[in-house]
C-alpha positions in Angstrom: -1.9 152.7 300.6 0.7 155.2 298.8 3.0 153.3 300.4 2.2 150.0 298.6 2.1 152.2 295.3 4.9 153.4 295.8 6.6 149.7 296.2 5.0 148.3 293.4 6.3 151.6 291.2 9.7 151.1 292.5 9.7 147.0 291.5 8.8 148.1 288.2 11.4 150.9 288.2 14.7 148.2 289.0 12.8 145.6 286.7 14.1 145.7 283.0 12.3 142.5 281.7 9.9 143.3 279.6 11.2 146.4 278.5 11.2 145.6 274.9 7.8 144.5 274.6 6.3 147.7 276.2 8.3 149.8 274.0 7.1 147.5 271.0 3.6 148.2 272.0 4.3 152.3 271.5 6.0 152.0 268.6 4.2 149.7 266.6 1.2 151.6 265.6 3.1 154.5 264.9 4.8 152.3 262.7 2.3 150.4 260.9 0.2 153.8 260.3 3.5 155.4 258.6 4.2 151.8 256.8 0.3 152.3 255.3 0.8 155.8 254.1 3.6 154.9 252.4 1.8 152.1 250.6 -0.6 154.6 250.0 1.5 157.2 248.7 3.7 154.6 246.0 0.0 153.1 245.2 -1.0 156.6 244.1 2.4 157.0 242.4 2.1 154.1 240.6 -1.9 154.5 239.3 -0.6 158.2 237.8 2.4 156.8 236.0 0.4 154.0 234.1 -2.5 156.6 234.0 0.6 158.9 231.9 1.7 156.1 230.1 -1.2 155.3 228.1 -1.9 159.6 227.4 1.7 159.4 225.9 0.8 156.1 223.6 -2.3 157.5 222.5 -1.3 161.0 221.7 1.7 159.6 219.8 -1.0 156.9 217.8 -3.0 160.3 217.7 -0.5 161.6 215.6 -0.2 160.1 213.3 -3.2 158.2 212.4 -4.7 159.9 209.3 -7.9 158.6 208.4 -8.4 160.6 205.4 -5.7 158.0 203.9 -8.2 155.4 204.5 -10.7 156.8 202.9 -8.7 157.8 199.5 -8.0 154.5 199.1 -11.8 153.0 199.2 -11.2 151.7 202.7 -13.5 152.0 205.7 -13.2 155.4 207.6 -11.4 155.0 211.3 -12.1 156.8 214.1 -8.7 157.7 215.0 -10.2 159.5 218.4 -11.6 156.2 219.2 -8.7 154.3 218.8 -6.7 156.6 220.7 -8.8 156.5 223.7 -8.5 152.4 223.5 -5.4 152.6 223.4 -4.5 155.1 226.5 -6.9 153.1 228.7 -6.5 149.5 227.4 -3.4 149.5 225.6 -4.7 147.9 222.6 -5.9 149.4 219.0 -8.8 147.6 218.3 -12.4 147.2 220.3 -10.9 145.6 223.5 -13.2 142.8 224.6 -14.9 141.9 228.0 -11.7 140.3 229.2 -9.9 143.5 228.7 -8.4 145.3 231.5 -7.9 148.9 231.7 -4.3 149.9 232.7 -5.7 151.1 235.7 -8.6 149.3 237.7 -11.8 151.7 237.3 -10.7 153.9 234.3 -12.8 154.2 231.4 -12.7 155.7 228.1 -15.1 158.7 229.5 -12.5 159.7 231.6 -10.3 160.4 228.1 -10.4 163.2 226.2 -8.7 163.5 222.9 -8.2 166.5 220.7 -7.2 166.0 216.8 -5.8 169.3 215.5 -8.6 171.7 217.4 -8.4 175.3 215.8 -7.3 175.9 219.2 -4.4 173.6 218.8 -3.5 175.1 215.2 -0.6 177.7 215.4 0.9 180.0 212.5 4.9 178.5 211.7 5.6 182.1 211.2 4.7 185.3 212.8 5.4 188.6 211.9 8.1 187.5 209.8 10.1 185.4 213.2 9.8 181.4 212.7 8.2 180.2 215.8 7.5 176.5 214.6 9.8 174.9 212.1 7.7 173.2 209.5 7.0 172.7 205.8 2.9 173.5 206.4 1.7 177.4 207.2 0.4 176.0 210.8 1.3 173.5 212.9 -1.4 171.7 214.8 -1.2 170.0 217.9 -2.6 166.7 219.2 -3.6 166.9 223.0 -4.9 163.9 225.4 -6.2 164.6 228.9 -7.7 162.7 231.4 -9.0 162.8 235.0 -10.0 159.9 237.1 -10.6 160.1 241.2 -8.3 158.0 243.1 -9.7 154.7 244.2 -7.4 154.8 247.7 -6.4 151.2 249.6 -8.2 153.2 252.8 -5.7 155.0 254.1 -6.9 158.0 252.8 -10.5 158.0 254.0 -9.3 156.5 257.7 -7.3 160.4 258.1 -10.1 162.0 256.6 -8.4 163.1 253.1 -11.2 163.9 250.7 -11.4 162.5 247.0 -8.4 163.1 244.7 -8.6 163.5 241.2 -5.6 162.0 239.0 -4.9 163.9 236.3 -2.2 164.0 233.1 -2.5 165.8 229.9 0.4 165.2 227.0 0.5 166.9 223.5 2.0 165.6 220.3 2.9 167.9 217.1 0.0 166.7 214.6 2.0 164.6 212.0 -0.4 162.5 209.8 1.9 160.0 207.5 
């Protein structure tokens, strides 16, 4: 019986045909599991950069928006807030309507947070005689957008067992108000 074994082993041993699909057969998941976490990895890449894109359009709208203007002038009061929120997730100024998409699928305007010149975000130009801030005002207040969404992932993530990640981008503007 080993003897038979050892026959067949040693015609598989001198035969080369076939060769390059057995070693296609080893490599190939190997290679479609790294392919995937690489789609996985750009697609996560790619959500956080549109995600960053829309915080630096809305803190910039954020501003400069001044709504007190409106309201000097007898016009309706905006919520400049609001609008900046619409504009990180939506891209657009105004209410965006059903057929709006968000920049990235599954993010909301609860998952924005925008802060109009906080006290927290006020700082004194000068202190103690040094200029820390240049500016015509005493303080110089700061506009800051944040957000956090969790990662919606294409499966790769959950199929290694990799828990829920949380996107997240904050960007600050110097409160300008024309």
């Amino acid at each position: 019986m080993f003897g038979a074994l050892r026959h067949i082993a040693g015609c598989f041993n001198r035969d080369k045909r076939g060769t390059a699909l057995v070693e296609m057969a080893l490599v190939a998941p190997l290679m479609i599991i790294l392919s995937a976490g690489v789609f996985e990895f750009g697609n996560m890449l790619h959500q956080k950069l549109l995600m960053q894109a829309g915080l630096n359009d809305a803190a910039r709208f954020a501003a400069r928006c001044n709504s007190q203007m409106y309201t000097d002038y007898n016009l309706p009061a905006i919520n400049c807030a609001n609008i900046a929120k619409n504009i990180a997730v939506y891209g657009v100024t105004g209410d965006p309507t059903p057929a709006s998409q968000p920049r990235v699928a599954g993010w909301s305007k609860n998952d924005v947070t925008v802060e109009i010149a906080s006290p927290l975000g006020c700082h004194d130009a000068i202190v103690a005689g040094v200029t820390k801030y240049r500016s015509v005002t005493a303080q110089v207040c700061i506009v800051r957008v944040t957000n956090s969404k969790v990662y919606r992932d294409l499966g790769m993530l959950s199929v290694i067992n990799i828990g829920p990640i949380t996107l997240g981008g904050t960007h600050e503007e110097r409160l300008i108000r024309f």
